[in-house]
C-alpha positions in Angstrom: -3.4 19.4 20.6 -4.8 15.9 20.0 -4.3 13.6 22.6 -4.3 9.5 21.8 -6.4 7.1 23.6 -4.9 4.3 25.3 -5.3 2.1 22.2 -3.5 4.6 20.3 -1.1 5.0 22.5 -0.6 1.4 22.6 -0.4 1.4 18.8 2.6 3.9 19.0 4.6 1.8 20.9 4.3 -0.7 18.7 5.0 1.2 15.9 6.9 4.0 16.6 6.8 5.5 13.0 3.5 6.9 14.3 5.0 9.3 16.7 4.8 13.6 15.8 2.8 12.9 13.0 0.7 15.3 12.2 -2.2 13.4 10.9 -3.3 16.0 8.2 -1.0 15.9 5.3 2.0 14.2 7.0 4.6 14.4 9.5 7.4 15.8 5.8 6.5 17.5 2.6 5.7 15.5 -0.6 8.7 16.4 -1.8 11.0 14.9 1.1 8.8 11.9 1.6 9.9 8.5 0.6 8.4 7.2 -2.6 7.4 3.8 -3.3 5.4 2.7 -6.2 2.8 -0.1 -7.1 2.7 -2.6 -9.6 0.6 -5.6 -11.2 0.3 -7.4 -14.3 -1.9 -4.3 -15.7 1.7 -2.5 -16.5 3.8 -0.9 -17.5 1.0 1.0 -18.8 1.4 2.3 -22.6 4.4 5.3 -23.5 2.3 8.9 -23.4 5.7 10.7 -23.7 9.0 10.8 -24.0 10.7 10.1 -20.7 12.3 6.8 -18.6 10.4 3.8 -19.4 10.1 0.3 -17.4 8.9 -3.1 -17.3 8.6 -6.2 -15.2 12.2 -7.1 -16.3 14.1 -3.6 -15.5 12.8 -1.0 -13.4 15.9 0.9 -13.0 13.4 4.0 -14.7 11.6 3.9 -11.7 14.5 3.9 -8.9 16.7 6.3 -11.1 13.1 8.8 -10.2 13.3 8.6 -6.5 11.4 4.7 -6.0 12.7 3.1 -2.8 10.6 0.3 -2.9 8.1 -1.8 -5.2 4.8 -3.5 -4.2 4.2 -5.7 -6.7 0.2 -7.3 -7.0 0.5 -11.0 -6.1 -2.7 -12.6 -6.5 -7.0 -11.6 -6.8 -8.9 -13.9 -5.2 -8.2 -17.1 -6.9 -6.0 -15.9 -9.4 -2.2 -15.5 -8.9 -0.4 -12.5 -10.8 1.8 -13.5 -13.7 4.4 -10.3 -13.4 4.7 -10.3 -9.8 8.1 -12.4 -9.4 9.5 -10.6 -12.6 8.9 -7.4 -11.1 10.6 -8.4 -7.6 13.3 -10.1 -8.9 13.8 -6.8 -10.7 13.2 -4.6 -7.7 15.5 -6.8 -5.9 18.8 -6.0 -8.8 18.2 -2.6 -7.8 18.4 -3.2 -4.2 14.8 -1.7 -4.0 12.6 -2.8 -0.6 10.6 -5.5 -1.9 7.0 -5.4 -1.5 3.0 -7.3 -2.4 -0.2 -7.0 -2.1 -3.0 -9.7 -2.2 -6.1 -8.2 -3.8 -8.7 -10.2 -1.6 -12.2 -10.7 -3.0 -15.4 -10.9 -0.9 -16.6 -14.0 -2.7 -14.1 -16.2 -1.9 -12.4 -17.1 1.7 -10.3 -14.7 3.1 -8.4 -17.3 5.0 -8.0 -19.2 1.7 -6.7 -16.3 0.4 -4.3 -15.4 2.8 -2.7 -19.3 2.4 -2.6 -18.6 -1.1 -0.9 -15.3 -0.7 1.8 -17.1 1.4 2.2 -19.9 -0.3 3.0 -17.9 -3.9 5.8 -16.1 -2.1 7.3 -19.2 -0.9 7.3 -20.2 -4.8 8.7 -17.1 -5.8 11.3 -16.5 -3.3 12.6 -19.9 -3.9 12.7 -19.8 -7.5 14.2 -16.1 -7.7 17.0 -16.9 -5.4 15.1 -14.8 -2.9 15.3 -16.8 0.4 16.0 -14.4 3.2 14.5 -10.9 1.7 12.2 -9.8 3.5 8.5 -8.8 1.7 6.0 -6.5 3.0 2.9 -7.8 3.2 -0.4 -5.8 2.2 -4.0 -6.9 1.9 -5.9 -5.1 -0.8 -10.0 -5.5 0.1 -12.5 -5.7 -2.3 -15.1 -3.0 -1.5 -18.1 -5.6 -1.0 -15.9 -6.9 2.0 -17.3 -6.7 5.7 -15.0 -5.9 8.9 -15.3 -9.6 9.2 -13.4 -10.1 6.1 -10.6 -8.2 7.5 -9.5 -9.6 10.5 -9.5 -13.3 9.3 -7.1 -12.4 7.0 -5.5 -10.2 9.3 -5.4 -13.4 11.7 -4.5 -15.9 9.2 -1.5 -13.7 7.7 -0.3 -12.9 11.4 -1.0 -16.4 12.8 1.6 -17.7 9.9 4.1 -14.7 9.8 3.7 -13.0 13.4 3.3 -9.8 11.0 0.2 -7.8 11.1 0.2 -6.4 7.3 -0.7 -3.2 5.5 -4.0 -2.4 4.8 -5.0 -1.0 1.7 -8.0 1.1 0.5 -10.0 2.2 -2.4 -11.5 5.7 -1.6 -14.9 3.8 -1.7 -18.3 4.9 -0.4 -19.0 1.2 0.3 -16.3 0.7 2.6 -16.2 4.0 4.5 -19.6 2.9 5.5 -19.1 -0.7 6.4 -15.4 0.1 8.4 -17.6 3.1 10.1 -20.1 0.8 11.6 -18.1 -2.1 12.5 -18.2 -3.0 15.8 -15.4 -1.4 18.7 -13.8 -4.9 18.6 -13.9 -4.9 15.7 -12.3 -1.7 14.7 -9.7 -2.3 17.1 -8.1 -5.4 15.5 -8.0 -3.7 12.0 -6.2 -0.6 13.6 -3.5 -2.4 14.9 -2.5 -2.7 10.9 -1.1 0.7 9.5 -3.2 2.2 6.5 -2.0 2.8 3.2 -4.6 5.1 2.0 -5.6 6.2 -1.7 -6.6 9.5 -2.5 -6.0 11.2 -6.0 -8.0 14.0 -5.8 -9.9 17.0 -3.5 -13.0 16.9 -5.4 -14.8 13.5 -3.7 -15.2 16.0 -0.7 -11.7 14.5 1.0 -9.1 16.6 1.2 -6.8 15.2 3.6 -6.1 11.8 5.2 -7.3 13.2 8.2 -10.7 13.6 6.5 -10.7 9.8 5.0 -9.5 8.8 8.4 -12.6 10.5 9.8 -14.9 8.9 7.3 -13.8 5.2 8.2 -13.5 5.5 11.8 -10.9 3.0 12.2 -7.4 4.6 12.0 -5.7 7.9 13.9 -2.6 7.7 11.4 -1.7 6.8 8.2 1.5 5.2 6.6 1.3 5.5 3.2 -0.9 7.5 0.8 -1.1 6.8 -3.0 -1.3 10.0 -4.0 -0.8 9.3 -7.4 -3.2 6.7 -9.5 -4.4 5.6 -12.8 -7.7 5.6 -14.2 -8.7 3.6 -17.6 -10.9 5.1 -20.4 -10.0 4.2 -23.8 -6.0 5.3 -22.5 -4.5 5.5 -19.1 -5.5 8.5 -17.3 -2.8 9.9 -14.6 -5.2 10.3 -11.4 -2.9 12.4 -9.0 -3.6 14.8 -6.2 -3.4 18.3 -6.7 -4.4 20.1 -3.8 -2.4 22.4 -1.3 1.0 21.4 -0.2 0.7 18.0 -1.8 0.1 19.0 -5.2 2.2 16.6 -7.4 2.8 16.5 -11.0 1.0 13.9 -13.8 3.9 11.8 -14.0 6.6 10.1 -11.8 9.7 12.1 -11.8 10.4 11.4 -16.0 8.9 8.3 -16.6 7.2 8.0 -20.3 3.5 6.6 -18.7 1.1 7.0 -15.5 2.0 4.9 -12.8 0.5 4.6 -9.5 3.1 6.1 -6.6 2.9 6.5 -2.8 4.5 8.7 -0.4 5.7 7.2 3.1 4.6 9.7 6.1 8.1 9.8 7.9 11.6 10.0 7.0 13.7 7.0 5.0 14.8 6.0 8.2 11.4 5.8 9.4 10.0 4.1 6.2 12.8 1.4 6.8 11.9 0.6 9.9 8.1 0.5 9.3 9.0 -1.9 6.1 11.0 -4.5 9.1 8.3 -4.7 11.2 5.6 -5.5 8.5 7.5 -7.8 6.1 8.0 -11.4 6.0 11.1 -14.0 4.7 9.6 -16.8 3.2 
């Protein structure tokens, strides 16, 4: 039995989708876990087959396959995402929970980016007639970025919203060992912010969350994993995991290209309360 310290316990209160889980593959199946998939001006990606396709303009495809929400890229670094209001305004038609992520760069400051992040949803909301949706909020580090990256944009979005975002993270060698020898402060801010996790494969020597959430040191549960990814060479390459009782197929569902999906670890109910208590109405 694992018991939680009184951080994690702490953490559980506060967000009580962590509760039961099991911390290895999940607290459901893949197949009974919520979906949710991820977006930015890189797709739709080209047709490999015939199937259900989508675009930034209609992505009834991708909710007809089991998508209950879309995080769409806003911005990297200094640059703003040219799809990312076509894609929510379409998410939002299909009554989809609405979601972004702010891809933030090491070389340029995090508070910065964390304004600009804000401020673009402001513009989009109010031109998209989306006042009063409410937007998950995700931060996206670059894997040069130090623990001290993290929490000022952890502070800025929080100070601004009162909502401590998602945290999301390459599978990178880079980070694992800058997150694993941040400070105890340190690690304690970041893991008050739920972790949405990447992981395609078994063959980096990671076969579980449980095993990347040993390797950073920061987190004792995760909230989503991308399980399913997209690598570019020449074509784009379906990167999905295929290893014990999460074993998924190359494509979403029967959509005509790769895509890049996650599974929620929890029930809809769960996923739709974790999605209240990180997202924003600008």
């Amino acid at each position: 039995m694992r018991f939680l310290s009184l951080a994690g316990f702490v953490a559980t209160l506060a967000m009580p989708w962590l509760l039961n889980s099991c911390g290895g593959y999940g607290r459901v199946e893949l197949a009974q876990a919520p979906k949710i998939v991820n977006v930015s001006s890189y797709d739709p990606k080209e047709r490999q087959r015939g199937g259900d396709s989508f675009s930034q303009n209609d992505v009834s495809g991708l909710k007809q396959n089991g998508a209950l929400g879309l995080i769409a890229r806003t911005g990297k670094g200094r640059l703003i995402d040219d799809k990312c209001a076509d894609f929510l305004s379409a998410a939002n038609r299909q009554g989809m929970l609405l979601g972004t992520y702010y891809f933030v760069l090491a070389d340029v400051d995090p508070v910065w980016q964390a304004d600009r992040y804000l401020s673009r949803l402001k513009e989009i909301t109010s031109s998209r007639g989306l006042q009063g949706r409410k937007i998950l909020l995700v931060g996206d580090f670059d894997t040069k970025s130090d623990p001290g990256d993290f929490i000022a944009f952890i502070n800025r979005i929080q100070q601004r919203t009162g909502v401590l975002p998602v945290i999301y993270l390459e599978n990178s060698a880079q980070l694992r060992s800058t997150l694993s020898n941040a400070s105890s402060a340190q690690k304690r801010r970041i893991r008050q912010c739920p972790y949405w996790l990447a992981l395609y494969s078994h063959t980096s020597g990671f076969r579980t969350p449980k095993d990347l959430m040993n390797a950073y040191g920061v987190w004792n549960d995760w909230a989503m994993w991308q399980y399913g990814g997209v690598e570019w060479s020449g074509r784009s390459i379906s990167k999905h995991y295929y290893h014990g009782p999460w074993k998924s197929p190359e494509y979403f569902g029967t959509m005509d290209r790769p895509l890049e999906h996650n599974a929620f670890n929890g029930t809809q109910q769960d996923l739709r309360k974790f999605w209240d208590q990180h997202s924003w109405a600008p």
